[in-house]
N, C-alpha and C positions, 0 to 999 in steps of 0.2 A: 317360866316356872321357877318358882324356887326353891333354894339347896334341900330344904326342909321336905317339900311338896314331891320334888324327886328324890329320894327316897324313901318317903311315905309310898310311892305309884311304884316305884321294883319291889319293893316289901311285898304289896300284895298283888303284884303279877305272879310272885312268886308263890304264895299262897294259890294262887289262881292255877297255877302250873302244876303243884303238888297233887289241889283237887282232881286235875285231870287227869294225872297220871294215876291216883287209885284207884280211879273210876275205869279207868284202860285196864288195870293190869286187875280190874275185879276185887279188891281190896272193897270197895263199896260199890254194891248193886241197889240196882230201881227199879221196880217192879213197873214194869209197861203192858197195855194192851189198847187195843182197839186203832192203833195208828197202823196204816201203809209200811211203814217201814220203824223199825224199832232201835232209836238211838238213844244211849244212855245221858242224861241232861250233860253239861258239860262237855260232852261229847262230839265231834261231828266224823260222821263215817256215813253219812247216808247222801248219799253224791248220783249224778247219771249214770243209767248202766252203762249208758254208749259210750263215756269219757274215755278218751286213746291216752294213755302214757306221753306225754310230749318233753321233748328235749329242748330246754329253753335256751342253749347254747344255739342250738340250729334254726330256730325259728322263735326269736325275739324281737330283736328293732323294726324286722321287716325294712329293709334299707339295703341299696345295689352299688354297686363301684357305679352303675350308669345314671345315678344320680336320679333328681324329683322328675325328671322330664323324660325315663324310661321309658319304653313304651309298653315295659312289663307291670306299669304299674296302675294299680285300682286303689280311687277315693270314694270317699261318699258325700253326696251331696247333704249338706246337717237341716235338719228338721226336727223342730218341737226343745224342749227343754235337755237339763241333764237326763233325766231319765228315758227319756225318746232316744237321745244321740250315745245312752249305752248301750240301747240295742245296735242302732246303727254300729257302731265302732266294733262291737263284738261280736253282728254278721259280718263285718270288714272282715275280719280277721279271719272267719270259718270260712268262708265265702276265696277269700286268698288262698289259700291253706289245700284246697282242694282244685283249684285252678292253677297251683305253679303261680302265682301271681307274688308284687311286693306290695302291701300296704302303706299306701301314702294318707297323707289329713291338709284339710285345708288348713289356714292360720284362723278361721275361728272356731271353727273345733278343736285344737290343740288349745287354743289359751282356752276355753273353754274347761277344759280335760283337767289343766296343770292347775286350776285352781283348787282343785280337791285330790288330782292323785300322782303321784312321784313319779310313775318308769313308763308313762304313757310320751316317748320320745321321739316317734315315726318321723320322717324326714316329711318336707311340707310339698303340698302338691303346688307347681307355678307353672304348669302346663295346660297351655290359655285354650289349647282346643279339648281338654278333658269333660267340662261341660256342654260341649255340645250334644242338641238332643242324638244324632247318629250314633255317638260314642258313650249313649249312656241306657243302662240295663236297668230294666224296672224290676224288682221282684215284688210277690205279693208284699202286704203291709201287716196284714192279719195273719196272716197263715204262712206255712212253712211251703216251697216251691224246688224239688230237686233239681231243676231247669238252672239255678244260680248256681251250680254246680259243675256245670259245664257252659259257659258263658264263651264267646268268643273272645281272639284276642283284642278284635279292634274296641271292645268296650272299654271305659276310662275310670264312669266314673259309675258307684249305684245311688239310685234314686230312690227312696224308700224308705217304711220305718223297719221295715223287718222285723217286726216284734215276736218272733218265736225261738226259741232253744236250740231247735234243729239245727236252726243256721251255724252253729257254733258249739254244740254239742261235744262233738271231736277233740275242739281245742279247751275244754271245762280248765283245765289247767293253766295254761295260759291267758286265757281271759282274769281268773283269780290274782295271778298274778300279775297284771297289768294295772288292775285294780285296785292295787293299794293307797291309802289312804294316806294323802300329806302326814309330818310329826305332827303340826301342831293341831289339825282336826283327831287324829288317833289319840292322841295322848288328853285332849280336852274331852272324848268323847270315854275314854277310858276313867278319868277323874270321875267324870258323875257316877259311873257305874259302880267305882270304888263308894265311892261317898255312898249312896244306895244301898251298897251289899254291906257297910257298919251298922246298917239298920237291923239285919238280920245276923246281926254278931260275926260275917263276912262265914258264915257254915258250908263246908264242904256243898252240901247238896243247894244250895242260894241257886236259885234259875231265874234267867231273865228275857219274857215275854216281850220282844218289840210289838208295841201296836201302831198301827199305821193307817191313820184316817186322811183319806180326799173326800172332801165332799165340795167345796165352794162351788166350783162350775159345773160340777158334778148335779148336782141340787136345782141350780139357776139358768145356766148357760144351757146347758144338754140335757135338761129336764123329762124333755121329751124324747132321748134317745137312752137314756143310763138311769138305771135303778140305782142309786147312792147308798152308800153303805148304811147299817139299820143300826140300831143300840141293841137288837133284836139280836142280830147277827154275833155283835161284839162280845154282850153276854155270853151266849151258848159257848162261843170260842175260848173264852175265859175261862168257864166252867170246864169242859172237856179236860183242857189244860190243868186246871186244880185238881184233877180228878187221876190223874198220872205222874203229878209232881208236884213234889214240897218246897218251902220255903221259897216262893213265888214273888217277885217283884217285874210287876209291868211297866215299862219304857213307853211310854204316847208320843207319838208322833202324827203333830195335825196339822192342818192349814185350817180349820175351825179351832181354834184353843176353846170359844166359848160353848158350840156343840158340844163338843168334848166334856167339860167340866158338868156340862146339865144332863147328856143322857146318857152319861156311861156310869156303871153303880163300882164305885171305886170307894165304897164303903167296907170297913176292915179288910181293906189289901192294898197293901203295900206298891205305893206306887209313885213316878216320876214325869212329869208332864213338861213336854223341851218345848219352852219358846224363848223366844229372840233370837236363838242360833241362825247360823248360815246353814244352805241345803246341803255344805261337805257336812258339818258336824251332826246334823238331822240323822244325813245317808249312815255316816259310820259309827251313829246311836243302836241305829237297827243292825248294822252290820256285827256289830263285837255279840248283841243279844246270843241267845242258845236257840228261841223259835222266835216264831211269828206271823201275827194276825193279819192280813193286810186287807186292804181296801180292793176288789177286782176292778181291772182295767186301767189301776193307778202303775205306771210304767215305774218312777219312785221307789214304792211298795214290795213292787215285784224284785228289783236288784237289793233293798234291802235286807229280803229275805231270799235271793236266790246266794248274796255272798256268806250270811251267817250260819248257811246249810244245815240248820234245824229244822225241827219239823215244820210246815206251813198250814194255816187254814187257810180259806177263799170259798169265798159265796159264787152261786151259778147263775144263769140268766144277768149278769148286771148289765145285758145291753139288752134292749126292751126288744128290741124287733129281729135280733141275730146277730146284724150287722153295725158297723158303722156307718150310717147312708149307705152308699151303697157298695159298701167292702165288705164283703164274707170273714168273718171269725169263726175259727177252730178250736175248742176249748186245749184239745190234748195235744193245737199246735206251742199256745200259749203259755197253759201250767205246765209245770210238770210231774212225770207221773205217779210220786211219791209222795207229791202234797193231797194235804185231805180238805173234800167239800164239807161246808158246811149249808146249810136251808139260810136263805136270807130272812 
């Protein structure tokens, strides 16, 4: 970056910083209704009820004088992408947390990890009996299972995508911050957004909408198991949004760009459509946003708008038959309970 471009980007962090302190201390109000829960744009205060206070001095590295081959320690087995292996990693974590346990990671979920986020440093697991099937705890994948709560000790490693809240709920804080974003994805994904908000003369009240489209295999591959997100959907979401907050600029985030461009009405509003980026600079486009749209059952989606703690939409039914084959899904294991449905 240069001399020039930084500090252009403190200039209007600062700016950015200003806004939100008005907007906290009531200097400027925003009239809101109709959402779950009522966060002023700019703003984030609308978080899990169940989040515990956590002390990141006492429970951070997760890491023992008795080193990767403890017997006190619990990995996970990595399945699926980035967005799969943040649930995994952030049931590791809740999942530990509540068993006396230390969180270990294999070597390729950590280089995995390090390519998009800084303090994710857990010591590596190299304990060759960890995956065995004896030593290893399955919890559900769809839904939330208080059973990984009280695990035994001889388990090693968990097998699973854990995709619910619950798992990790407790630790909301800690997961946050574990999750922080490399400088150079933060700071490139910060740049656009500056650029974006001189469109709207960078105004106190500027909000920014991440939208978050899957559809590729969504559409094609699992055609027959997943209803893919509608133009139908996006709209309404849109609208609802314009309808509680001004000076609006939407964030697109797609694996179709071309879908995207033909059935979303991005006529007179302000908006910003990310391709060629990497999946860090993607994830913490959606992450700096205030809300967001997402696509249901895109894992992605979901950590985009679980870390910029604005309000969320999500469409119901997007899995045709209940399930995944034959895994049982729980909606209010999945979302959570402050985000709003919207009719596909």
């Amino acid at each position: 970056m240069t001399e020039e471009k930084s500090k252009e980007l403190t200039y209007w962090k600062y700016i950015l910083s200003l806004g939100i302190s008005l907007v906290a201390m009531g200097v400027i109000t925003i009239k809101l209704a109709g959402f779950p829960c009522s966060t002023p744009s700019l703003s984030y205060t609308c978080i899990l009820s169940s989040t515990e206070n956590v002390q990141l001095d006492k429970y951070y590295q997760g890491t023992t004088s008795n080193g990767t081959n403890s017997k006190n320690s619990l990995t996970f087995f990595p399945m699926g992408r980035l967005g799969n292996q943040m649930f995994e990693y952030a049931s590791l974590l809740g999942i530990t947390k509540r068993n006396a346990r230390t969180a270990v990671l294999t070597k390729t979920s950590r280089d995995q990890f390090t390519k998009c986020f800084t303090r994710i440093t857990n010591e590596l697991s190299n304990d060759p009996a960890a995956f065995h099937p004896d030593n290893t705890f399955q919890p559900p994948d769809l839904h939330f299972a208080d059973s990984a709560f009280f695990i035994g000790p001889h388990y090693r490693t968990l097998r699973s995508q854990m995709q619910s809240w619950k798992y990790f709920g407790h630790v909301d804080d800690v997961i946050r911050s574990h999750f922080l974003f490399d400088r150079k994805s933060q700071d490139y994904a910060q740049e656009i957004l500056i650029e974006m908000g001189k469109t709207n003369n960078f105004k106190v009240t500027t909000t920014f909408i991440g939208i978050q489209l899957r559809r590729t295999d969504f559409a094609s591959t699992y055609q027959n198991l997943i209803n893919p997100v509608s133009s139908c959907y996006i709209d309404q979401a849109m609208v609802l949004f314009e309808d509680h907050f001004e000076d609006i600029v939407f964030i697109i985030v797609s694996d179709d760009i071309e879908w995207s461009k033909k059935n979303i009405d991005l006529r007179n509003r302000k908006h910003y459509i990310s391709e060629n980026h990497t999946p860090c600079v993607d994830l913490a486009l959606l992450a700096n946003c205030n809300h967001s749209i997402i696509s249901s059952g895109s894992s992605f989606g979901w950590w985009g708008a679980y870390l910029a703690q604005g309000h969320v939409t999500y469409y119901p039914k997007w899995l045709k038959h209940g399930g995944w084959y034959n895994l049982p899904f729980l909606p209010s294991d999945y979302f959570l309970p402050q985000w709003t449905v919207i009719p596909r």
